[in-house]
N, C-alpha and C positions, 0 to 999 in steps of 0.2 A: 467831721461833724460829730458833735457831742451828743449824748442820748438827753442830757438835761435841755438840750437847747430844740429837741422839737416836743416842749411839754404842751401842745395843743392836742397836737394825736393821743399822750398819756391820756387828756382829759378827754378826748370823743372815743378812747376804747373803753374805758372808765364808764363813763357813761351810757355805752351802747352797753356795755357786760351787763349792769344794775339795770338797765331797763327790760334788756333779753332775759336775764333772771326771774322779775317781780311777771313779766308774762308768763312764764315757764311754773315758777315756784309757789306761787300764791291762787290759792281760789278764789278770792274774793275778787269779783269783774269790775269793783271800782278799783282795787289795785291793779288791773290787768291793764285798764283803763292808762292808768298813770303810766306804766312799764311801758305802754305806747309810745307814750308822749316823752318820755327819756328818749325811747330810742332813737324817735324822729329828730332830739332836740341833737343830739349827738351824730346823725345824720347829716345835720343843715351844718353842725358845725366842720364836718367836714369838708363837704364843697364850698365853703364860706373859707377854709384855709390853703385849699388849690387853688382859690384864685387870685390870691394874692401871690406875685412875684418878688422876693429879693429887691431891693433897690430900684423896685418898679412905682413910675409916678401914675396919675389917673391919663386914662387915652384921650387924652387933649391935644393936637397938633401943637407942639411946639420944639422948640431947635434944642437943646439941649439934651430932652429924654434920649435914654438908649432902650432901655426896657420899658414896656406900660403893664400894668396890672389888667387880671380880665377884669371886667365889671358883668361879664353872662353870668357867671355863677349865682352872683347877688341877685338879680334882677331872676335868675330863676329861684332863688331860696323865700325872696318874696312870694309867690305865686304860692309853692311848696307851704308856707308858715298860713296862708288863709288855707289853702284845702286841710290841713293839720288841726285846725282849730274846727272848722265844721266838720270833721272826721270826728273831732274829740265832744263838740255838741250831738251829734246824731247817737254816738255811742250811750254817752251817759242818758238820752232821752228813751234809748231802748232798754238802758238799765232800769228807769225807774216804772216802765211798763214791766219789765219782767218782775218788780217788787211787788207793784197791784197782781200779777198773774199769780206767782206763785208765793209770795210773800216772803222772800229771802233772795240774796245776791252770791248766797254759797255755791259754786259750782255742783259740789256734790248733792247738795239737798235739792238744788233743780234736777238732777239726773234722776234722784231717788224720788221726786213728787210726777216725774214724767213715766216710770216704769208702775205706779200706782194707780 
């Protein structure tokens, strides 16, 4: 197996790295925000490409299949992609409470209005 031929993992490490980063690297909590929502996205895509099998059809009774594909991993990536989106609404709703609180979304200047 070629390294070219599993470029789905290239793009969910890719994407987990640039979402782990902009969490890690950035103060500003609407980009932390976002760096979430990469990592999740490149999460879903992962279990979203284990369930797929090689030469596998959908799990329908029929005479021919040899292999079937999972369909669990989907059916839990849906569930996964609502609690991700109301994760991502409650976040930015406490972000922009923390903007009326303290009047900035900078990590640091919240630290340094909280020790004042």
């Amino acid at each position: 197996m070629r390294v070219w031929e599993l470029y789905n993992y290239w793009i969910f490490i890719l994407l987990m790295m640039i979402g782990f980063y902009t969490i890690i690297a950035k103060p500003n909590l609407v980009k932390k925000v976002i760096g979430l929502s990469l990592f999740q996205t490149a999460i879903f895509m992962f279990f979203i490409s284990l369930g797929k099998v090689e030469d596998g059809t959908v799990p329908v009774a029929v005479s021919f299949a040899t292999a079937y594909s999972n369909p669990l991993p989907h059916a839990l990536i849906l569930t996964a992609i609502v609690v991700s989106v109301s994760t991502l609404a409650v976040a930015l709703a406490i972000i922009v409470n923390i903007k009326d609180a303290y009047g900035t979304i900078e990590e640091e200047e919240i630290h340094k209005a909280q020790e004042d």
